[in-house]
N, C-alpha and C positions, 0 to 999 in steps of 0.2 A: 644475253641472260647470264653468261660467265658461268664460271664451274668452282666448285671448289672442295678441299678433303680436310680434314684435320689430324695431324700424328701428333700424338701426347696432349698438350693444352696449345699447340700451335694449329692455327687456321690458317690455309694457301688458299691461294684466291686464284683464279686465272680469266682472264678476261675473254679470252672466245677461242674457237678449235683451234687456230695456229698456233695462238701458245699455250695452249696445254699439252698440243703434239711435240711443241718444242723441249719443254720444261722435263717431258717424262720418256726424252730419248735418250738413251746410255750415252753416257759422256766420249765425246771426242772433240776434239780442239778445234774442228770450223764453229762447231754451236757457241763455243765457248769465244771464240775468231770475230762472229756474227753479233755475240751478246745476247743470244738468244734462250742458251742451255741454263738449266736449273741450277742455282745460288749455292745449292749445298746436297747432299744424299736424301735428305730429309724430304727438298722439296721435288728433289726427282721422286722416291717413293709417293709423295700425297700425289702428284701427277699422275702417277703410274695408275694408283689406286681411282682416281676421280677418273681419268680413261679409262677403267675400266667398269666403270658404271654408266658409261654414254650409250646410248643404243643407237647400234648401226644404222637405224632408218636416219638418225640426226644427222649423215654424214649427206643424205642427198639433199641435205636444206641448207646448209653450212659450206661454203667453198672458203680455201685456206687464201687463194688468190683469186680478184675478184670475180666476177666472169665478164663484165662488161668490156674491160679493157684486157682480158690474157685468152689465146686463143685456143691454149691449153686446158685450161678450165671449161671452156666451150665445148670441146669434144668431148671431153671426160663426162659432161652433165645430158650433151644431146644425143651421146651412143650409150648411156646406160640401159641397160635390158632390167625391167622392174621386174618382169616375169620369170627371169633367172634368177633373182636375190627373194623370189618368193619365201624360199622353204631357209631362209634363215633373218629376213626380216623382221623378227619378232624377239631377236638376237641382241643382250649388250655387246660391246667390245669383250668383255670378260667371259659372257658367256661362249663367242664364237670361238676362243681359244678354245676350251673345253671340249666345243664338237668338234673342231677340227682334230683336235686330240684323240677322238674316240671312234667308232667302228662304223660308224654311217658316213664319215667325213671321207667316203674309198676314193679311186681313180675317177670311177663312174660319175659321182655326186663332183666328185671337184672340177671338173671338165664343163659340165654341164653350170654349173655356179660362178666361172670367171666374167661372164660377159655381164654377171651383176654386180661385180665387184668394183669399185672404185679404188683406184691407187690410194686415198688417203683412209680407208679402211684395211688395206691391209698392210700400211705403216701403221696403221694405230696398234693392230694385235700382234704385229711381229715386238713392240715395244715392250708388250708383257710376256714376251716368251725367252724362256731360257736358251740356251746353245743345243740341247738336247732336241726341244721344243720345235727350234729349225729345221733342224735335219727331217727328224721325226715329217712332220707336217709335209715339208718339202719332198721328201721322196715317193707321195705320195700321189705328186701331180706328175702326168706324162704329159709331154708335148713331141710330139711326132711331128716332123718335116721332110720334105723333100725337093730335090735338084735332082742331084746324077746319083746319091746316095739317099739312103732313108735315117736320118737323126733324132734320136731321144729314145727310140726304143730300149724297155729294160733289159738289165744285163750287158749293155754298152757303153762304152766311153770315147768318146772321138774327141779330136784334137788339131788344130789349127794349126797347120806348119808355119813357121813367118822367119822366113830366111831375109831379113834384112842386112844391107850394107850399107855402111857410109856416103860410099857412094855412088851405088845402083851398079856394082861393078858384076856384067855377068858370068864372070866366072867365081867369086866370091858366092853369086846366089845359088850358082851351081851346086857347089861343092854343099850348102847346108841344105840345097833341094836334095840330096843325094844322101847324106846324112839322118836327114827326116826320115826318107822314105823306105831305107833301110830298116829304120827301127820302128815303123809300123805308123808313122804320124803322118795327117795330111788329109783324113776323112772328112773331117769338118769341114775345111776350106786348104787352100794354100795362097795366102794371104801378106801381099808386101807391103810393107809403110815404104814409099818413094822419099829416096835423100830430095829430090830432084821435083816439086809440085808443079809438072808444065804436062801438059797435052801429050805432048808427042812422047817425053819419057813415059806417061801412063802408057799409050799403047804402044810403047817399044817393049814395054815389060809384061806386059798382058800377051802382045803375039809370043810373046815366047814362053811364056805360063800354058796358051793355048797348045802352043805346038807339041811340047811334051802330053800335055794332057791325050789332045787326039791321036798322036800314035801308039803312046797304048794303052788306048783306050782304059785313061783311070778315072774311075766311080765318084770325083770329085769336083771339085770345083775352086775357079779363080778368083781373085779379088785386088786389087791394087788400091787401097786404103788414101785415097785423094777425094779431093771434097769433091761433093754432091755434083758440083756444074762441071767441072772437068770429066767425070762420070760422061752426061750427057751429052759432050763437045765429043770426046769418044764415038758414041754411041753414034752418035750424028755423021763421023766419019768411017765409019765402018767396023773399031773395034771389034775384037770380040769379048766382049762385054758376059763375062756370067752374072756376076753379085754386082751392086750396087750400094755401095758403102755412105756411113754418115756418121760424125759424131751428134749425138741430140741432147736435150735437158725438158728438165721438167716445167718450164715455162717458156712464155713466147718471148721475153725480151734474151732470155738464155738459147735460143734458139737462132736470134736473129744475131745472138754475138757470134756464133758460128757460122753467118752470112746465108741463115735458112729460114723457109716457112713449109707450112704444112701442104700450102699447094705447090712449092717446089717439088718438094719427097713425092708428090701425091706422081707430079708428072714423071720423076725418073722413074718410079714406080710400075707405071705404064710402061714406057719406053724398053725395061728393063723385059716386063712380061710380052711384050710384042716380038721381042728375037726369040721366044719360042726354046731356047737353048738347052730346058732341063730334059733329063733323057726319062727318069724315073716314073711310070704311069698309075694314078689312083685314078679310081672312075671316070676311067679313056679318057684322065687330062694329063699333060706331062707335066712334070715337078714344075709351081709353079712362085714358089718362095725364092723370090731374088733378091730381098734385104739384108744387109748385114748392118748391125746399129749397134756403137759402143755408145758406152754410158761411164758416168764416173760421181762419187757424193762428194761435192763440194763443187762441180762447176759452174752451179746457177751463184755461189757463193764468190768465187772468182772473177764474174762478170758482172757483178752488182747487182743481182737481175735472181735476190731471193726474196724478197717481198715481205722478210720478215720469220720466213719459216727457217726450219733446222733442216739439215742438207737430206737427210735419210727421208722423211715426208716427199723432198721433191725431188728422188732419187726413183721413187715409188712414181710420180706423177710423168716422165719420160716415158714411163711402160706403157703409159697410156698411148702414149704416142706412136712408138714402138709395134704395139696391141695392131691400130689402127691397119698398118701397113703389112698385116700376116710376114714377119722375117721369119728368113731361113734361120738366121743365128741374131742373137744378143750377147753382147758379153759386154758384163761389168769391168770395167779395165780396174780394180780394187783398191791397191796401194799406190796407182800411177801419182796420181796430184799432187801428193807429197803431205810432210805431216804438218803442214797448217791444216789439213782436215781431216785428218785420219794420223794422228801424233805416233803408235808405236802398233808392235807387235797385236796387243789386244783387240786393239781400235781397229784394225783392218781384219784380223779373224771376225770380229763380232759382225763388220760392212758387210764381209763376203757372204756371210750367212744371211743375213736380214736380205742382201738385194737380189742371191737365187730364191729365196722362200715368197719375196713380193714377187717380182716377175713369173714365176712357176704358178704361185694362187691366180696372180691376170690370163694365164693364159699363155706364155713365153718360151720359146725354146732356148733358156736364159745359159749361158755360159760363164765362165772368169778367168780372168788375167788374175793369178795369185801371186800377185808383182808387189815390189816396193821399190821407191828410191835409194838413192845411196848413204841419203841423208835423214832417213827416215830412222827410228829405235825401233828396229826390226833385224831378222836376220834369218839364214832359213830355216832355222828350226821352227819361227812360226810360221812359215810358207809350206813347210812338210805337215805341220798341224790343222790349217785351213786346207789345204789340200786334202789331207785324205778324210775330211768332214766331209768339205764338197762333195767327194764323189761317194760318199756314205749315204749321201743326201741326194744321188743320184743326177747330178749335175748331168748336163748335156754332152759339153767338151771344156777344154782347156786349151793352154796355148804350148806349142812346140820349139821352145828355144834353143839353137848349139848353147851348150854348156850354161845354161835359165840366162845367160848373160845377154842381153840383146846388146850388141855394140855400135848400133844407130841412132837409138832412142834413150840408150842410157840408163836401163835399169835393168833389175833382176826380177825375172819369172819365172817358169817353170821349163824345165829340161824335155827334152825324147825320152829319156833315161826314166823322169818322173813317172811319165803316161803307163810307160811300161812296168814301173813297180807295184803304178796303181791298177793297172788290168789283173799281174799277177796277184796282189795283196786280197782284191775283193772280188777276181772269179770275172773281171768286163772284158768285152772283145769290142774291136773297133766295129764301126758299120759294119751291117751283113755284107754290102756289094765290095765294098774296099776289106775286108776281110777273106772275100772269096779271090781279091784279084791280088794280094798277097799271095798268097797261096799258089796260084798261079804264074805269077813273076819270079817266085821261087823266094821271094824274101822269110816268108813265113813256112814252115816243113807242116804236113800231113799228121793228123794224132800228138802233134806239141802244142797247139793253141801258141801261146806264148812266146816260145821259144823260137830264137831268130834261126833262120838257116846259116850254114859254116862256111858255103860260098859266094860271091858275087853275082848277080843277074846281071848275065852280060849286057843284057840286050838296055837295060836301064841302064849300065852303066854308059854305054855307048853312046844311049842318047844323052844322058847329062855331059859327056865328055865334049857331046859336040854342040853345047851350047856355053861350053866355057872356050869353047876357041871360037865363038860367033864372034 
C-alpha cells in the first residue's frame, strides 16, 4: 500500500515499512553505507512525519524481513503477546510517543507492555524522539536480574570489569583485576575477551576467574567472551562456566555469520542453567540468568545479511533475540564497528541512546560499551556526554577499562575512574551484594558510600598476588 507525507509542494513517497523505517532514521553513515538513508532533511522529516501516522497494530501485519526465509522474524511474530500490546493497540506511532511521555507510561505499565512490543515498533518511535525523549522514557523501564548479584535495581550502577591482554598474560590480568576491584568495578560481570580463542585457554582463564571469585566469596560473576561452541566444549569438560556469552544480530543470515542459530543459544542456554551456579534466590529459585549478549548497529550491514533495512530497525530486532533467552546482561558494544556505521561523535551518542531506550521498552537488562575507535571523529568528550546521559537514563552497567584504553581490542571505552564519577555525580551505588562486600573487603569505608578506603585489603591483594606468579 506504501506510505507517503508531503513538506511544502513536495510528495515522498515510500514504498513499504523497511523503507520508511529506513528513510526516517537520523543520519549515520552505514544507512548512507547501505543506500538506504533518506536523500535529503526534507525526506527524512516527511518519513519522520508519515511514521508517525502508521498505527502500531500495522506493525504485526508488515514484517521488515520476510518471515518465510529469516528465523528472526519467526520468533519476533510467534512470541508476540497480543494481550500485553492490548492497552496501547489503538496507538499510532506518534501517538505512542506521547504516552510514553506522560504519567500512565510508569514502571508498572512498561514491564507489563514489553512482551507486546515488537523490536520494529519501538525503532519506529525511538525515530521520533528527541535525546531528551530517550532518557526520559528509558529511565522509566526497570529490568531486574540475577546470578550471585541482583542488576538494574534503581539507584544503582554496576559495571563490567574486562581486564584484557594481548596476550592472556596472567599477570597483566592480575594487576587490572586488582585495579578494578579497588575502585569498586566488577558487579556486573568480570568479563575477558581471550587474545587466545582455543578451549583450553577459555578454561585456563575461567579457573582462575573462578578461584578468586570462591575464595572470597565476591557477589559476582565470570565470563570469558569466546564464541558460543567453545562455551559448551567447556562446559562439557567441566569448566566452571558462570555466563555464557554471544555476539548476535538482528537477522538469521547475520547470526549465522557469527557461526550461530537460535537452537544453538537455545542449548547452551540450558547447558549453562543445568550447573545451577547462581547463588542469588527469588521464589526459592537460584539466579537463573546466565546470558550475556553483545550487540552492535551496523553488523547485519557488515555481513551482507541487512535485507534492505537501516542498521538502528535491525539493531532493535537482536533484542528480540536476546528477549528470548532472559540475559543476565546486554550490552550495546556502541562505537566499536567503526565509523562506516556510526561516522562521528553524534552518531554514536544518538546509537547509544536509541539502543538502551529499544532494549529497556522489550524488556532488557540493556547495558553499553561507550567506545569508539581510533579512527572514528570522536573523542572523549563525547564519550563523557553519552555517558553521563546513559546513566541519567538509568542504564544498567558499563564497561571497566584501565585507563578506557583497552589495549587488546584496541579502542577506547570507558575507565574505573568513569563509573566512579558517575556514582558520585548522580547519587548510584554498585549492586547491594558487591556493595555490602566492598565494604567488607575494606575497599569501600563505613558512612562514605563512594569514597575509596586509604589502605590496601591485604587479603585481595594476596590473592591477586598469587595469581600473577601462577
Amino acid at each position: 500500500m506504501g506510505f507517503h507525507h508531503s513538506v511544502g509542494t513536495q510528495t515522498y513517497r515510500f514504498d513499504d515499512l523497511r523503507t520508511l523505517l529506513a528513510r526516517a532514521s537520523p543520519l549515520r553513515s552505514g544507512d548512507q553505507l547501505a543506500g538506504v538513508a533518506a536523500g535529503s532533511s526534507q525526506e527524512r522529516v516527511a518519513a519522520q512525519m508519515a511514521l508517525a501516522e502508521v498505527p502500531l497494530s500495522h506493525f504485526v501485519n508488515e514484517s521488515v524481513v520476510p518471515y518465510e526465509g529469516d528465523e528472526v522474524t519467526r520468533l519476533i511474530v510467534d512470541t508476540w503477546d497480543a494481550t500485553a500490546f492490548a492497552p496501547v493497540a489503538h496507538l499510532t506511532v506518534g501517538d505512542f510517543r506521547n504516552w510514553l511521555l506522560g504519567d500512565a507510561a510508569d514502571t508498572a505499565a512498561l514491564t507489563g507492555l514489553a512482551p507486546g512490543l515488537t523490536p520494529e515498533m519501538v525503532a519506529a518511535v525511538s525515530k521520533l524522539c528527541r535525546v531528551q525523549d530517550l532518557a526520559l522514557i528509558a529511565r522509566k523501564c526497570q529490568v531486574v536480574t540475577r546470578f550471585r548479584g541482583t542488576l538494574g535495581l534503581p539507584g544503582r550502577l554496576a559495571t563490567r570489569l574486562q581486564p584484557n591482554h594481548p596476550t592472556d598474560d596472567l599477570a597483566g590480568i592480575a594487576a587490572s583485576l586488582l585495579d578494578g576491584l579497588l575502585h569498586g568495578s566488577g558487579d556486573a560481570v568480570i568479563g575477558i575477551n581471550p587474545a587466545s580463542d582455543n578451549v583450553p585457554q577459555v578454561m585456563r582463564l575461567l579457573t582462575m576467574l573462578d578461584e578468586l571469585i570462591q575464595r572470597h566469596a565476591m557477589p559476582t560473576q565470570s565470563c570469558v567472551l569466546t564464541h558460543v561452541t567453545n562455551t559448551l566444549q567447556a562446559i562439557e569438560r567441566g569448566a566452571p562456566v558462570d555466563l555464557v556469552f554471544q555476539s548476535i544480530g538482528g537477522t538469521e543470515a547475520t547470526n549465522r555469520s557469527f557461526g550461530i542459530d537460535l537452537a544453538l543459544l537455545a542449548e547452551a542456554h540450558a547447558a549453562a542453567r543445568s550447573l545451577h551456579r547462581g547463588t542469588v534466590f527469588e521464589g526459592g529459585q537460584r539466579g537463573q540468568h546466565v546470558m550475556y549478549f553483545e550487540t552492535g548497529q551496523g553488523s547485519a550491514l557488515s555481513a551482507g545479511a541487512h535485507h534492505g533495512c537501516d542498521q538502528q530497525t535491525l539493531e532493535a530486532r537482536a533484542y528480540a533475540v536476546a528477549r528470548h533467552f532472559e540475559p543476565l546482561l546486554v550490552n550495546t558494544v556502541v562505537g566499536f564497528i567503526g565509523p562506516e556505521y556510526l561516522f562521528n561523535g553524534k552518531q554514536i551518542l544518538r546509537a547509544g541512546l536509541e539502543d538502551h531506550f529499544c532494549g529497556k521498552l522489550l524488556g532488557l537488562p540493556m547495558g553499553c560499551d561507550v567506545c569508539f575507535t581510533n579512527h572514528a571523529d570522536a573523542d572523549a568528550d563525547d564519550m563523557d556526554a553519552l555517558l553521563t546521559l546513559l546513566c541519567t537514563a538509568g542504564v544498567n552497567f558499563i564497561m571497566g577499562v584501565p585507563g578506557a584504553d583497552d589495549i587488546m581490542l584496541n579502542y577506547q571505552s570507558t575507565s574505573f575512574h568513569d563509573a566512579l564519577a558517575m556514582r558520585q555525580l548522580l547519587g548510584l551505588k554498585p549492586a547491594p551484594e558487591f556493595d555490602a562486600w566492598l565494604l567488607r573487603m575494606g575497599v569501600s569505608e563505613p558512612g562514605h558510600g563512594l569514597r575509596l578506603a586509604s589502605g590496601l585489603p591485604v587479603s585481595l591483594a594476596s590473592a591477586v598476588a598469587r595469581l600473577e606468579a601462577s
